[in-house]
Backbone bond lengths (Angstrom), bond angles and torsions (degrees), N, CA, C in turn:
res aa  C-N    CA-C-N  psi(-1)  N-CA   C-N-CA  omega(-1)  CA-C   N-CA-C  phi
1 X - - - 1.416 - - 1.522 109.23 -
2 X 1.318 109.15 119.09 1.406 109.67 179.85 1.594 125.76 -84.41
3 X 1.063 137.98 122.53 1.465 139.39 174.46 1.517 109.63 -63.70
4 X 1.487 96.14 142.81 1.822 94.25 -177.40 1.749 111.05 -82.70
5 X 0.723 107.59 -155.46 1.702 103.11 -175.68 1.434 125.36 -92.88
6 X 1.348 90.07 -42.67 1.701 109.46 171.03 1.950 110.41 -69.83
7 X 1.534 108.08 -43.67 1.489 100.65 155.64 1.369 127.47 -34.27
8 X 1.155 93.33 -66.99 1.976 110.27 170.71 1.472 123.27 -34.76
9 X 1.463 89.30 -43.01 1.698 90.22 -172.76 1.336 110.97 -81.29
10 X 1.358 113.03 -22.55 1.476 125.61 -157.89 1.811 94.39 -94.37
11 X 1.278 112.19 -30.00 1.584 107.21 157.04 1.663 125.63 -60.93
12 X 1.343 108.55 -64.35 1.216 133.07 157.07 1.762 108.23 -10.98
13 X 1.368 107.42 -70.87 0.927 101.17 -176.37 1.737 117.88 -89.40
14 X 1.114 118.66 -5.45 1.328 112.15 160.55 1.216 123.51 -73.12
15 X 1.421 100.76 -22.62 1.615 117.23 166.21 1.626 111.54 -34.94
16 X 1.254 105.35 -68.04 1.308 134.73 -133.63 2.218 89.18 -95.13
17 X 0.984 79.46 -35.24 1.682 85.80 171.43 1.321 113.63 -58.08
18 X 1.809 108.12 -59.92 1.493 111.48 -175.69 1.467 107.87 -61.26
19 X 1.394 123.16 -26.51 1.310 118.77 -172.41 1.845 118.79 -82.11
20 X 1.236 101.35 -37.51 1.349 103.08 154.78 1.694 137.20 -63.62
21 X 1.736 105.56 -21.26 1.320 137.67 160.79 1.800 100.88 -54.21
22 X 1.235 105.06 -65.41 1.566 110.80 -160.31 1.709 100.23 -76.20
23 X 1.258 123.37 0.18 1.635 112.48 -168.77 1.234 105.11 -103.60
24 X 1.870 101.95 -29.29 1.812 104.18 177.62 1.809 103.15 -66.26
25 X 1.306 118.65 -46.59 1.454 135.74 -162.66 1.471 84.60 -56.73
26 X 1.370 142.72 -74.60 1.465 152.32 -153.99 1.698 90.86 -38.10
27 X 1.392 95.56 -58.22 1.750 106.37 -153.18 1.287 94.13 -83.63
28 X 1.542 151.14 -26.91 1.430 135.60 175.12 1.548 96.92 -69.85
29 X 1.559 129.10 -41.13 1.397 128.66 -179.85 1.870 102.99 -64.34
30 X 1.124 131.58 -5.39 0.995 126.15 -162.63 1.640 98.23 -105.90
31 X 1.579 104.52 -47.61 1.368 102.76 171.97 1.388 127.43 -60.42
32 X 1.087 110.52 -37.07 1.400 139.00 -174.80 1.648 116.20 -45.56
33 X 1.680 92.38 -63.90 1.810 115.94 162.57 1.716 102.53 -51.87
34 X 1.350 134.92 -46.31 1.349 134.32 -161.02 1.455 108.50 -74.05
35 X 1.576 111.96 -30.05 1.318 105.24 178.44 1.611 117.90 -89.69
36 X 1.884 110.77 -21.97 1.073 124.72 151.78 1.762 122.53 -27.86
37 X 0.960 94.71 -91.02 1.614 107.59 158.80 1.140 117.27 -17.44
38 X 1.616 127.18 -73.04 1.680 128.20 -165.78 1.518 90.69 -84.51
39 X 1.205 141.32 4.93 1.292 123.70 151.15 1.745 130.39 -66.68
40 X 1.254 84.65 -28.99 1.561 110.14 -145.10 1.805 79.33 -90.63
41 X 1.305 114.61 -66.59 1.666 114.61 161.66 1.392 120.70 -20.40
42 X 1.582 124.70 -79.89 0.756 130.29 159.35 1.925 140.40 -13.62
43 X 2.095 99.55 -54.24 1.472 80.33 174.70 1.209 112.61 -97.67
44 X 1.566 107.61 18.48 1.900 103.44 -179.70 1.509 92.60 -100.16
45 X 1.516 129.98 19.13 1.148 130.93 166.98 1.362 100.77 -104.84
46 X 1.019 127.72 -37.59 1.799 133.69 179.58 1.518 105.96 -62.05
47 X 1.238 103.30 -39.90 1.513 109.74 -160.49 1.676 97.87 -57.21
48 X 1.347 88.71 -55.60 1.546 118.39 -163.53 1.415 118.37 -50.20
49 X 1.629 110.20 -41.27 1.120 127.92 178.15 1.365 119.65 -101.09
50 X 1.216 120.53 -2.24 1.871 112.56 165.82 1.780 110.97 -144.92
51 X 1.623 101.84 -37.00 1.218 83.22 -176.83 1.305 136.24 -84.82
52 X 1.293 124.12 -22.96 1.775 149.53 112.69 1.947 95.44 7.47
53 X 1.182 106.25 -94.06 1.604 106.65 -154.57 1.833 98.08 -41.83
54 X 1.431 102.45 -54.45 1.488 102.03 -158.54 1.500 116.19 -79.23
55 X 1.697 132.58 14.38 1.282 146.07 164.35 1.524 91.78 -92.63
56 X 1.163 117.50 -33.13 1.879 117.54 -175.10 1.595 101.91 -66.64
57 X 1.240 68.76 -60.54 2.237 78.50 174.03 1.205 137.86 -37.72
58 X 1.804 100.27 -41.20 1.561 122.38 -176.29 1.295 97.25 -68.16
59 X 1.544 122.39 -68.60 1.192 141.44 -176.59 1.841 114.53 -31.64
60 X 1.262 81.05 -56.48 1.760 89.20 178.81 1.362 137.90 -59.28
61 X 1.298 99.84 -22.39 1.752 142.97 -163.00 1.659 96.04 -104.27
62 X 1.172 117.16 -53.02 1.416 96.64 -158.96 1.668 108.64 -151.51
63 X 1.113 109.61 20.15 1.600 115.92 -176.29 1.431 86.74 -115.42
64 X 1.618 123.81 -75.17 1.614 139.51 -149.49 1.916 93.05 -57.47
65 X 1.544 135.10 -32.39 1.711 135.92 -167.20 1.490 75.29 -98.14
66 X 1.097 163.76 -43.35 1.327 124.54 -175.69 1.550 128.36 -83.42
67 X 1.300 102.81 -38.35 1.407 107.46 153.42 1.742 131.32 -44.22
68 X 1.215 96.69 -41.51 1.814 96.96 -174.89 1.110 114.13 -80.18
69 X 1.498 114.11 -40.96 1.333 137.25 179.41 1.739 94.78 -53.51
70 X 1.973 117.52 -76.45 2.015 82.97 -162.69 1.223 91.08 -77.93
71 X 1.393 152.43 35.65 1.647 119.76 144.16 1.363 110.66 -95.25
72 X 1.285 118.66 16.04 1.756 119.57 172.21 1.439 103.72 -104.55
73 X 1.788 125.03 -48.85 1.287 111.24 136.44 1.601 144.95 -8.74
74 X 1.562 93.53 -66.77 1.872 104.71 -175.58 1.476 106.13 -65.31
75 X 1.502 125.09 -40.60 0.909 128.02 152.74 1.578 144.81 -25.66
76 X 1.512 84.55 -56.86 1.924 107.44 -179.35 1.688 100.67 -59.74
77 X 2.180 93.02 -52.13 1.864 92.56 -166.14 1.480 115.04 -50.63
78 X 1.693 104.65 -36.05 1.346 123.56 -150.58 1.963 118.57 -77.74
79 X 1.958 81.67 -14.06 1.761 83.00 -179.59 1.801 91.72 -98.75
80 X 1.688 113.68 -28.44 1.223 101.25 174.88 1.381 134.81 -45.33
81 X 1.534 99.60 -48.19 1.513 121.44 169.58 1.533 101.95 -43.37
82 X 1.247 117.27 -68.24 1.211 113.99 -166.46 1.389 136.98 -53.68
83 X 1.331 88.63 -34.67 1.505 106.52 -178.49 1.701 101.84 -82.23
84 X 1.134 134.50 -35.93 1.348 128.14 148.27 1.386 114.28 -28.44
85 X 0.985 109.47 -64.07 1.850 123.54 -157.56 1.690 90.35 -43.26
86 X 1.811 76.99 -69.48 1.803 92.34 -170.93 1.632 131.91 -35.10
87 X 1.741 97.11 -53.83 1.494 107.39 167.42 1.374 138.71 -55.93
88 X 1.575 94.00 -47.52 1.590 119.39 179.83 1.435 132.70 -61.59
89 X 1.494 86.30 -77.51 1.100 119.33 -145.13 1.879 93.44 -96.24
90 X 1.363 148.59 -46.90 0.781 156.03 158.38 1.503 124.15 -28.26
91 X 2.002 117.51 -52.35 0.994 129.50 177.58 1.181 113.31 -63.82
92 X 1.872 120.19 -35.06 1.199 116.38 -170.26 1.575 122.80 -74.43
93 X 1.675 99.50 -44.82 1.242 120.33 -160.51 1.956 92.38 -60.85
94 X 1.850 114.52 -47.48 1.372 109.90 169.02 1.382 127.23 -52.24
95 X 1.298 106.64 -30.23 1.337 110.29 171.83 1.572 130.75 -48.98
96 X 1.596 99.92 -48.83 1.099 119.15 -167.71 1.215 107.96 -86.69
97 X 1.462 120.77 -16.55 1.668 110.51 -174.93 1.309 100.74 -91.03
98 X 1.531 114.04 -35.33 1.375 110.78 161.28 1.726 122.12 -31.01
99 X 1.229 118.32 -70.26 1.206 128.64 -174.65 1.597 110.03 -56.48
100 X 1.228 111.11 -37.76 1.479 121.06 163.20 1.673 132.53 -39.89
101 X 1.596 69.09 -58.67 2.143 81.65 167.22 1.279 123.69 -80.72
102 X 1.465 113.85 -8.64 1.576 123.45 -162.64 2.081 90.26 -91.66
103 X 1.348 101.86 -33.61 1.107 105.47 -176.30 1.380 102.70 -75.07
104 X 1.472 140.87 -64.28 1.338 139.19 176.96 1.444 101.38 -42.90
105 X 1.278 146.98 -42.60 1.227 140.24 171.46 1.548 129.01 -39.71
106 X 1.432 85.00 -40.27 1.555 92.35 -171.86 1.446 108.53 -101.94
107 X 1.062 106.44 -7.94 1.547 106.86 169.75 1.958 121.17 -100.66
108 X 1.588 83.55 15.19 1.870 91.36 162.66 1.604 98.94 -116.44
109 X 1.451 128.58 14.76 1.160 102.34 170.71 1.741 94.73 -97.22
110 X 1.863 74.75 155.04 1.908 89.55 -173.39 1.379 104.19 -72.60
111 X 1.478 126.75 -22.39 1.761 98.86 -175.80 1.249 103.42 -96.21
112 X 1.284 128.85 21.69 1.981 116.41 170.52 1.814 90.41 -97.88
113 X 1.450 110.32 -36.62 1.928 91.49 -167.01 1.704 98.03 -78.83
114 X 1.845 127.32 -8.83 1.214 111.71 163.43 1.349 120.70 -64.36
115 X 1.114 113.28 -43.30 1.721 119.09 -174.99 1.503 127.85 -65.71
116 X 1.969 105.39 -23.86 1.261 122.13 151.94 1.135 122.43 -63.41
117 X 1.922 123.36 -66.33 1.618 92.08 139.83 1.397 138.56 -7.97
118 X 1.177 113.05 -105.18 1.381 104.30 174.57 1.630 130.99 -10.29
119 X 0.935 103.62 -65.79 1.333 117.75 172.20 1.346 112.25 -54.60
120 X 1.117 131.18 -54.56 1.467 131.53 -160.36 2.204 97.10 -81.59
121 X 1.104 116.64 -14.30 1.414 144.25 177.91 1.947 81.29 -74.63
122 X 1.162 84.51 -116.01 1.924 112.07 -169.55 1.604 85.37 -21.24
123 X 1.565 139.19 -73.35 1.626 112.67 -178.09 1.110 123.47 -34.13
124 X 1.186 114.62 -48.04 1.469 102.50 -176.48 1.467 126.50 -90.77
125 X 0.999 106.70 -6.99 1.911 104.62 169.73 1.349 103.71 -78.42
126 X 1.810 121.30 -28.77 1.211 118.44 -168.78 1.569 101.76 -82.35
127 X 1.436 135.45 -22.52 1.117 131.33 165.71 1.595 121.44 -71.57
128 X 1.241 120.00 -23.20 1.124 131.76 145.82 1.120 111.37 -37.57
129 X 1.214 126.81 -104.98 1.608 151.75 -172.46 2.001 114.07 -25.70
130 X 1.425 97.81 -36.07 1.194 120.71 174.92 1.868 127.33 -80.48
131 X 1.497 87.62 -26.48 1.379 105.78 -178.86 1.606 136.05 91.76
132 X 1.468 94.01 -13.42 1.709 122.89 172.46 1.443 103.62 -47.01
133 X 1.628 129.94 -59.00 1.306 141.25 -161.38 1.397 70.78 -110.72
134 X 1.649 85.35 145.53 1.400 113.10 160.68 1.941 91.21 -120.18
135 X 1.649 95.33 147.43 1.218 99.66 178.39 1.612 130.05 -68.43
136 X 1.062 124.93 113.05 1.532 134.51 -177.22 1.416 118.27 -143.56
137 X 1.170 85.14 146.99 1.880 97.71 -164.24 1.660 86.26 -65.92
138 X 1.612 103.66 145.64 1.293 117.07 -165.39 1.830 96.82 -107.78
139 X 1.467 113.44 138.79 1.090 101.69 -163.84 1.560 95.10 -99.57
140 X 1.099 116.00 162.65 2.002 151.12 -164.76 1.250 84.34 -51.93
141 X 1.410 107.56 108.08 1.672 105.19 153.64 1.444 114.53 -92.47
142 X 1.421 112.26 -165.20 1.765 108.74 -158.77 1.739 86.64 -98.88
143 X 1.600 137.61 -16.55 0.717 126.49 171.64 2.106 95.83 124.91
144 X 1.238 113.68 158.43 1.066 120.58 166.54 1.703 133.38 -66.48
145 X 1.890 109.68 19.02 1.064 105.83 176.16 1.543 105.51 -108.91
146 X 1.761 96.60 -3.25 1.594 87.89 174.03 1.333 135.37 -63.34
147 X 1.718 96.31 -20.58 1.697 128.46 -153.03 1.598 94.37 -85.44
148 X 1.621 121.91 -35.25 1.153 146.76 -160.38 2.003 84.48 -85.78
149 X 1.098 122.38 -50.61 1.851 127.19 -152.91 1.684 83.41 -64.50
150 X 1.248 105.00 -50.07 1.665 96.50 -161.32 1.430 92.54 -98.50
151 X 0.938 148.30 59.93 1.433 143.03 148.28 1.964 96.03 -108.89
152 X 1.132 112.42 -38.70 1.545 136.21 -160.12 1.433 89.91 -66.48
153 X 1.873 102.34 -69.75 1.428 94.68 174.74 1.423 138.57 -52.56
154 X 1.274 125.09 -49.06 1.205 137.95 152.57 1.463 108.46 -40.20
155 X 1.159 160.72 -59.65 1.207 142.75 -143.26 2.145 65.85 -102.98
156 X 1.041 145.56 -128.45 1.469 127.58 -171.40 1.301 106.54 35.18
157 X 1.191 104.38 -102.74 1.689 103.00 168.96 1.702 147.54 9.95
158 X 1.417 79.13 -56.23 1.263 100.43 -156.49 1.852 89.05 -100.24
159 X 1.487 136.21 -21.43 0.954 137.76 -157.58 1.349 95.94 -107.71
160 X 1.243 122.57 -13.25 1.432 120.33 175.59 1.822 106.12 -106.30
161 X 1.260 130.65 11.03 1.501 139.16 160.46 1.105 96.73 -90.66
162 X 1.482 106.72 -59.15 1.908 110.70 -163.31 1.878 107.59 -46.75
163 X 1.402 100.10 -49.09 1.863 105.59 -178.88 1.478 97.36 -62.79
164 X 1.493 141.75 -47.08 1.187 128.59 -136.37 1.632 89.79 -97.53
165 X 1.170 106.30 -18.03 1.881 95.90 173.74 1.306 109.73 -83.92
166 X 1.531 116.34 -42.51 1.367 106.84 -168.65 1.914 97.56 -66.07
167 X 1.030 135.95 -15.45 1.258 136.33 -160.58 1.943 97.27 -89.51
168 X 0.952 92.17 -47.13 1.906 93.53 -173.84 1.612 107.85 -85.28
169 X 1.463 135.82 -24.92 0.619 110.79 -168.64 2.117 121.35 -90.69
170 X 1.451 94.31 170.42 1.656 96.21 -164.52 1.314 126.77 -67.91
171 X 1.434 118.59 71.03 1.498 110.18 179.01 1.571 145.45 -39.69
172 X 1.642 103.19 -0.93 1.514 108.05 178.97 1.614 99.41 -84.17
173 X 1.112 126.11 21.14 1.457 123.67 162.23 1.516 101.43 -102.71
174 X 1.053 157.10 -10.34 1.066 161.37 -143.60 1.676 109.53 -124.38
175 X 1.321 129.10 -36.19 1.827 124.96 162.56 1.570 107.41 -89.36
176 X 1.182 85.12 130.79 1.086 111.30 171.63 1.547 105.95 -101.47
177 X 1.912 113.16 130.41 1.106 148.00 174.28 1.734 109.05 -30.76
178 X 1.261 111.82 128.42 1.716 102.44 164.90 1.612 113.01 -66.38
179 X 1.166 99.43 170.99 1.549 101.56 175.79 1.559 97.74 -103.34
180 X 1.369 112.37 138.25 1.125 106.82 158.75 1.711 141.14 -54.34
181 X 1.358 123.42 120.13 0.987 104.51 -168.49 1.745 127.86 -68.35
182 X 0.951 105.69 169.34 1.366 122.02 172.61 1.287 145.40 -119.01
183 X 1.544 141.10 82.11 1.313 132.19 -114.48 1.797 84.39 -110.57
């Protein structure tokens, strides 16, 4: 298919349009990138030179004394705590389990649950005899280790208040003032 002439020209020169189109575009994209660049220079020069010092500044001033400060705190609570634990609260709680087991100990030897027998025997014939108890079949107890479970707990109990008070409570009632000396 042949193009007429005046087509041609009228290509021709659209030709030459788009191509002069695409050479300005290259070079505005060219400028464009150049000012890109010395922008981009520029605020990593700003940065560098003001906003840099005075984030250092902030930091130094008023971030780095609060920070050190409560981890010298967390510190202080954290050996306090401990040293509580250690003093307090540790001796007692051993204490008490001690006494706990010393008690379960002695309540597996066979001649202390005979003598409870006994005892729990001789009460009651003597309440008998007296008239206090009237005789009745005595119903199934759980046995004498129940008497032993809550003695454990209870003295437990009581060894885990005893630590947790001596631990909370306010020892600046407790020193007493030097005397001033007297030369």
């Amino acid at each position: 298919m042949a193009l007429t002439r005046k087509r041609r020209k009228e290509l021709k020169r659209l030709k030459g349009q788009a191509e002069d189109l695409w050479a300005d575009q290259k070079e505005l994209l060219d400028h464009a990138s150049a000012v890109v660049r010395e922008a981009s220079h520029q605020a990593a020069s700003y940065a560098r030179e003001e906003v840099s010092p005075k984030i250092h500044n902030t930091i130094d001033s008023r971030v780095k004394p609060v920070v050190s400060s409560s981890v010298a705190g967390a510190r202080s609570v954290a050996e306090s705590t401990r040293s509580k634990v250690k003093g307090d609260v540790l001796p007692a709680v051993t204490s008490a389990l001690g006494t706990a087991l010393a008690a379960l100990e002695v309540a597996k030897n066979q001649q202390v649950r005979d003598a409870f027998a006994r005892v729990s025997g001789l009460a009651a014939t003597a309440g008998e005899k007296t008239g206090l108890m009237k005789a009745q079949p005595q119903p199934k107890s759980a046995g004498f280790g129940r008497y032993i479970l809550i003695g454990i707990g209870v003295v437990a109990a009581v060894g885990v208040a005893y630590a947790a008070w001596q631990t909370l409570r306010a020892d600046d009632d407790l020193w007493i003032d030097d005397e001033a000396e007297t030369a």
